[in-house]
Kinemage of the C-alpha trace (Angstrom):
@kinemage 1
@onewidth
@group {chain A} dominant
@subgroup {mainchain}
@vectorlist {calphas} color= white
{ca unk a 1} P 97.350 57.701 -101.575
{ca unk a 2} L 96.278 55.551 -98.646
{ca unk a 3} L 96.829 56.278 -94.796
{ca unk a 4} L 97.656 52.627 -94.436
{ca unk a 5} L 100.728 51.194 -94.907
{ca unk a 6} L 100.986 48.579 -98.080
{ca unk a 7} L 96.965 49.107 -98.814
{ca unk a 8} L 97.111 50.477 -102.480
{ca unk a 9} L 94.214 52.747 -104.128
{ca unk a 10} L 94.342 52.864 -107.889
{ca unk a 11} L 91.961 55.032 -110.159
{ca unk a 12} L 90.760 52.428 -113.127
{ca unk a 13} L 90.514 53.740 -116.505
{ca unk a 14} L 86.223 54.035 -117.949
{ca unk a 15} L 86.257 54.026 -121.887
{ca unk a 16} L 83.061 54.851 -122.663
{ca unk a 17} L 81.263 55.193 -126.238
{ca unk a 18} L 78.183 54.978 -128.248
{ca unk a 19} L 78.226 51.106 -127.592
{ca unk a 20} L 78.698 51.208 -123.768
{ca unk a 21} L 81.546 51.049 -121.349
{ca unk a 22} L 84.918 49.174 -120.869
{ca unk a 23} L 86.081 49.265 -117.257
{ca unk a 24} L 89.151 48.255 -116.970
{ca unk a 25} L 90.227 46.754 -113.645
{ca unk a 26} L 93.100 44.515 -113.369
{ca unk a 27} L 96.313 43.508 -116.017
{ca unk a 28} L 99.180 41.285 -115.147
{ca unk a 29} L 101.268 44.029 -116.351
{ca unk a 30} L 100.248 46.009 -113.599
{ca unk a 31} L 103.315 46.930 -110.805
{ca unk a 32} L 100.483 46.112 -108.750
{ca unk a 33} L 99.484 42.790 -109.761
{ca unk a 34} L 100.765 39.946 -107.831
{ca unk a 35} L 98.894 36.207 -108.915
{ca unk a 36} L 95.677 34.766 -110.234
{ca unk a 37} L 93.822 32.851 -107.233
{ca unk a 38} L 90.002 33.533 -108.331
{ca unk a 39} L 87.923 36.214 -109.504
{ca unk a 40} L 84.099 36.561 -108.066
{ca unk a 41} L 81.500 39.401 -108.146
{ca unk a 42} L 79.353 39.843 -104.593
{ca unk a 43} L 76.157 41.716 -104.815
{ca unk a 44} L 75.710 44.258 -101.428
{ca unk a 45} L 72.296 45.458 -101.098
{ca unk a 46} L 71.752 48.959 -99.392
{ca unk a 47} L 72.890 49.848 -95.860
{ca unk a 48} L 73.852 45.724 -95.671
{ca unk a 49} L 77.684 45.235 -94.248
{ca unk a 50} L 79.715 42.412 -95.157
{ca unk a 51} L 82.654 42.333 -93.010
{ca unk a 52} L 84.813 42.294 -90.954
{ca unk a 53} L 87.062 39.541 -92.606
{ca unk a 54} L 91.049 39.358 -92.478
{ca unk a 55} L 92.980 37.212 -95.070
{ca unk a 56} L 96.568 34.951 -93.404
{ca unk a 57} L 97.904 35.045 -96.996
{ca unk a 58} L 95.548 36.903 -99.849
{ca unk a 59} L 95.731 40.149 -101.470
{ca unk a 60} L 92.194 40.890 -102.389
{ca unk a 61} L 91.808 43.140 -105.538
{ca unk a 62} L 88.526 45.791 -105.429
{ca unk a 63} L 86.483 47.335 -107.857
{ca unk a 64} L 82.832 48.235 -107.856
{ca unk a 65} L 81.471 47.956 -110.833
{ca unk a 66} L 77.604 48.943 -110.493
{ca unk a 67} L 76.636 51.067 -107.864
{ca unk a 68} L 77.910 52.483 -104.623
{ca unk a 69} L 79.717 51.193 -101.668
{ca unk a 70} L 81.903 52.094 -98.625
{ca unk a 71} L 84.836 50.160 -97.778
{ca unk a 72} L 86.747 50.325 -94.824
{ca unk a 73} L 90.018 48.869 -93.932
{ca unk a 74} L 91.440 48.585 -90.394
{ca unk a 75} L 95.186 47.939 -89.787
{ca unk a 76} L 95.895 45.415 -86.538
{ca unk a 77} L 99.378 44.263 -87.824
{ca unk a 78} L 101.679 44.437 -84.886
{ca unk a 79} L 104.350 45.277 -86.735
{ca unk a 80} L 102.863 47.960 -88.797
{ca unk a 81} L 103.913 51.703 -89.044
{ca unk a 82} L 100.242 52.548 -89.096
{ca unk a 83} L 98.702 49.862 -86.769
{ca unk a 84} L 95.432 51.623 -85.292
{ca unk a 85} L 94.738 53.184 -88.650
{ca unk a 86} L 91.119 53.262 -89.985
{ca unk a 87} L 90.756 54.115 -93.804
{ca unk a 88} L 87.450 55.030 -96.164
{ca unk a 89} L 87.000 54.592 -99.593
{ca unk a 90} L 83.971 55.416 -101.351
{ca unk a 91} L 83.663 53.292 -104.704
{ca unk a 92} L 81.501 53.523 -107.448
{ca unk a 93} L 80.947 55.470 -110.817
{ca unk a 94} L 82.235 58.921 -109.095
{ca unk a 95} L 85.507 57.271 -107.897
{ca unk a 96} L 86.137 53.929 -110.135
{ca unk a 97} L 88.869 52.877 -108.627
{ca unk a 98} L 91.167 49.416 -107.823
{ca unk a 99} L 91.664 48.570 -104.124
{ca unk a 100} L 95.135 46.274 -103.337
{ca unk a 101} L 94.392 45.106 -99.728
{ca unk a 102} L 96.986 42.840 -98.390
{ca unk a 103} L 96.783 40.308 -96.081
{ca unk a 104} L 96.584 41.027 -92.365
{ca unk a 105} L 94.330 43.738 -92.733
{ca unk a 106} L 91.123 44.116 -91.573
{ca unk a 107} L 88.237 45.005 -94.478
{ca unk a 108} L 84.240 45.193 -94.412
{ca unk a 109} L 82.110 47.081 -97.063
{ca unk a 110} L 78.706 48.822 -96.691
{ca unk a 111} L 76.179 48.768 -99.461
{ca unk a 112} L 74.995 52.745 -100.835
{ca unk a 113} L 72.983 52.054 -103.505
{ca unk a 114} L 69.291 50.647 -104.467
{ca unk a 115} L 68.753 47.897 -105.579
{ca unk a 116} L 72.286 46.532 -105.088
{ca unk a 117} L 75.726 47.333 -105.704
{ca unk a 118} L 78.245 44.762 -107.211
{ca unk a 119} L 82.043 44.605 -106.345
{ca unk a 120} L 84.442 42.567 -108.115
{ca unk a 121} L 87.532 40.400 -106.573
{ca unk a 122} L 90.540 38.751 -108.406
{ca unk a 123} L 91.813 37.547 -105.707
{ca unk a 124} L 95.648 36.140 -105.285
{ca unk a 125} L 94.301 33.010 -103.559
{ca unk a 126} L 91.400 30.919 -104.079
{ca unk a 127} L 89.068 30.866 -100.847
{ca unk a 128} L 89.927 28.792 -97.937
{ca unk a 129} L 87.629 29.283 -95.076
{ca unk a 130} L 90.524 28.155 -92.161
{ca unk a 131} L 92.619 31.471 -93.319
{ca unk a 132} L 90.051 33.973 -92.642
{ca unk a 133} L 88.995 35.228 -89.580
{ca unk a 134} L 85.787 37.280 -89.313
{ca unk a 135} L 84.091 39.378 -86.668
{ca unk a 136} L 80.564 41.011 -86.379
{ca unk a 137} L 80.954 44.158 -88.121
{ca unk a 138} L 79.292 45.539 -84.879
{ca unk a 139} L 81.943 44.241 -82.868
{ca unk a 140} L 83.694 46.528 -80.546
{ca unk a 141} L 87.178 44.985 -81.382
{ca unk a 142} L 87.323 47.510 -84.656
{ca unk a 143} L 86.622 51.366 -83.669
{ca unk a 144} L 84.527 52.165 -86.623
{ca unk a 145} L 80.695 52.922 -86.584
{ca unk a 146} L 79.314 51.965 -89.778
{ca unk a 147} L 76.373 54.365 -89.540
{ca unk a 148} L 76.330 57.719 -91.657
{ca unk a 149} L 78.456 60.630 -90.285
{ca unk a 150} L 76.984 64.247 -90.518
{ca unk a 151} L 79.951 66.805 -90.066
């Protein structure tokens, strides 16, 4: 359950055997799935960010599938019930999971893992540079600090 309004967190099935692994991560049969734009995999390398980027019209679609990363998504929408919201998600073999983020929202992820961790998108859209808007991920515009939190 997410703290964001419309962002969607769904645990992904691991079928593991004597062979290796299927990891499932996205069916067109899912309630959640929405169109086929393009599907890439981006390699994050330890304590690098990548973010903060905001789609006009794609739903980007989540899953790490080798090693560890921290996502965060930020909700600006004006017209949101949870505008101001910040929310964590910590994906990788411990919590395999499918991120739904729609458009509007604000996302960046931080690499966790040597030597790299690899995330997977199937995207609704393919990429079009003039509608996404980024932003250092040090920027003061988001109020997040990406650094590690000791409670």
């Amino acid at each position: 359950m997410s703290r964001i309004a419309d962002l969607t967190i769904v645990p992904l099935r691991r079928i593991p055997d004597e062979r290796g692994t299927i990891m499932h991560m996205l069916k067109s049969t899912d309630p959640h799935f929405k169109q086929f734009g393009e599907i890439y995999f981006t390699t994050i390398y330890r304590d690098v960010i990548k973010g903060w980027h905001q789609h006009r019209e794609m739903t980007l679609n989540y899953a790490c599938v080798h090693g560890r990363i921290k996502l965060v998504v930020f909700d600006e929408r004006q017209d949101s019930q949870t505008k101001g919201v910040i929310e964590e998600i910590f994906l990788g073999p411990d919590n395999y999971s499918l991120v739904v983020i729609p458009p509007g929202l604000w996302c960046g992820f931080k690499g966790m893992s040597d030597p790299v961790a690899i995330v997977a998108n199937c995207c609704t859209h393919t990429h079009d540079p003039s509608l996404t808007q980024r932003i250092d991920p040090l920027s003061s515009r988001i109020p997040y600090q990406w650094q590690v939190k000791s409670s």
